[in-house]
C-alpha angles and dihedrals in degrees: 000000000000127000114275090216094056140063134240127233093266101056087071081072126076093236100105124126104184136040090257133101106266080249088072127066125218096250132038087225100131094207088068112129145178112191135152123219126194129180123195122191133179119240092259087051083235095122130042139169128184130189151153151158137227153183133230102187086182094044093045088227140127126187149170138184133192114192124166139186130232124171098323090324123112120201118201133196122163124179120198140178153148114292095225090175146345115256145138088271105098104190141132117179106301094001136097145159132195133202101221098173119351117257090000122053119027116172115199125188121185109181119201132128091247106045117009134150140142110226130179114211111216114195103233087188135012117285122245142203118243127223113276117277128223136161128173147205114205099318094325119096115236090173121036108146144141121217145176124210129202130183129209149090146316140225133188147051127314118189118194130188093318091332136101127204129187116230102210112190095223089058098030121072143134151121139316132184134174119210138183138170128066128340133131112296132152127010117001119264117236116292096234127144092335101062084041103057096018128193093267100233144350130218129192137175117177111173115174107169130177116216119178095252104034141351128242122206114186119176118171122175114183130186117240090270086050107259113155105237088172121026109165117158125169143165106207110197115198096256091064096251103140132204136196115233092206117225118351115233099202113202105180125184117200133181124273118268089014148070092235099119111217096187142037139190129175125187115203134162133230129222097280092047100259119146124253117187122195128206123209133193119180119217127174117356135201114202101230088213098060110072096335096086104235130124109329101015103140094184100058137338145211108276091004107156098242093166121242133333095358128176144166148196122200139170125205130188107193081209093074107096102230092041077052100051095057098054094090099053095078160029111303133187122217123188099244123217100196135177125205113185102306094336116093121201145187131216158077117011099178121173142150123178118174130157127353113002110164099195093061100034103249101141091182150345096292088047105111124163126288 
């Protein structure tokens, strides 16, 4: 850990907000973190990777994590260590990422025999901040968080177990966002009143999607009887010039026997009241809680203490039927094909539905679609 009595390398810049070092954050709440995710998928939505990196100041880790998705196989890799400062430096182990230009060109390089690439992100559009995120349990919040989204393309090479692929700008894209405040992370709290009695369900939709001409960015969050605790909804134009989409009107069409859902449509509303309606079709999916670190993973999480230096390697066939059976506890992330009017668009199709949820009918955690 640093040195209380001196300073680190960013406090030589005027970007501080309390009276505190930057090695310090503004709570003692160890589950504060500060953590960037990326996803890059071909045109077809056969191939997808996902990765990030993040830092946990009151946990004294950093970590980062690449998976990607091939036909119905995950590859893993996760890199952890001690956060020894906080600096403009961002590395763990193998993994890097460079700020080439703010809110426009990131470069990431994750360096491992089994997945390895060096990418560099491109903004298609502005980046924008998101509404405010908060989630609680009882009257403690577990999410309180604050984060900016940014859609656009990708350049570089990626190598996956023995094979290289080119990732051409004009075929890659996909979606970015930066976070920071209170979630989950490290070791799990005691389970207490709140595993006991439990929230009865959660429900999530996040749909950031890049068309030629504009952006969407739809995120929705409701309550088991339905209540919107979180409604955003934004068209972003190239020249910065941002417009609210109203009130989503979310129509979702899962498979049979399942909660997978096959089909999408969101109807929003523009400015002068006109209808826009937005048509979804998932493609491939990674579950972000198999090999990717977040709620649920059993294997590794977000801020764990791993010790020093740590690394992995895993392989995941989503055939495999314990692999399978975990898929529907979590978040997961599908590659979207959407069409809005005569403009088709790629991106983000992020859902998780577990538990009651009285809109679609779901009355508990066995209720799966007719």
């Amino acid at each position: 850990m640093s040195d209380s009595h001196t300073p680190v390398p960013l406090d030589e810049y005027p970007i501080h907000q309390t009276p505190l070092s930057l090695a310090r954050v503004g709570t003692s709440d160890r589950n504060f973190y500060d953590r960037s995710y990326f996803n890059a998928h071909d045109r077809d939505g056969g191939t997808m990777l996902i990765t990030g990196m993040g830092v946990y100041p009151n946990l004294g880790v950093t970590d980062a994590y690449a998976i990607v998705r091939r036909g119905d196989v995950l590859r893993s890799v996760r890199f952890s260590d001690a956060l020894e400062q906080r600096d403009l430096d961002l590395k763990v182990g193998g993994y890097r990422l460079e700020v080439l230009e703010p809110l426009q060109r990131i470069r990431i390089v994750c360096e491992h025999d089994d997945l390895g690439f060096d990418l560099t992100w491109e903004g298609s559009f502005p980046a924008i901040n998101e509404q405010p995120h908060t989630i609680l349990s009882g009257n403690r919040p577990i999410i309180d968080a604050q984060r900016f989204a940014q859609l656009g393309s990708w350049a570089g090479t990626l190598h996956i177990d023995g094979v290289d692929v080119t990732v051409d700008p004009s075929v890659w894209m996909g979606t970015r966002d930066r976070s920071w405040g209170i979630r989950p992370v490290g070791e799990a709290d005691p389970p207490g009143r709140a595993a006991a009695e439990g929230s009865g369900g959660f429900w999530w939709l996040y749909v950031p999607l890049r068309f030629d001409e504009f952006s969407i960015i739809v995120i929705v969050q409701e309550n088991p009887d339905g209540f919107r605790t979180l409604n955003d909804a934004v068209r972003i134009w190239r020249d910065g010039r941002v417009e609210q989409l109203g009130w989503p009107r979310v129509h979702l069409e899962y498979r049979s026997g399942s909660r997978y859902p096959v089909s999408a449509r969101l109807d929003l509303t523009t400015p002068d009241g006109k209808p826009l309606e937005v048509e979804i079709r998932p493609h491939t999916f990674i579950p972000l809680h198999i090999g990717a670190g977040y709620g649920g993973d059993p294997d590794w999480q977000h801020g764990r203490w791993m010790g020093r230096d740590w690394s992995s390697s895993v392989r995941y066939d989503l055939n495999d039927p314990e692999v399978a059976a975990r898929i529907p506890w979590g978040v997961i992330d599908h590659v979207g094909q959407a069409r809005c009017g005569d403009a088709e668009g790629w991106g983000l199709f992020e859902h998780a539905s577990m538990g009651r949820h009285d809109p679609t009918g779901f009355t508990d955690w066995s209720s799966l679609a007719p």
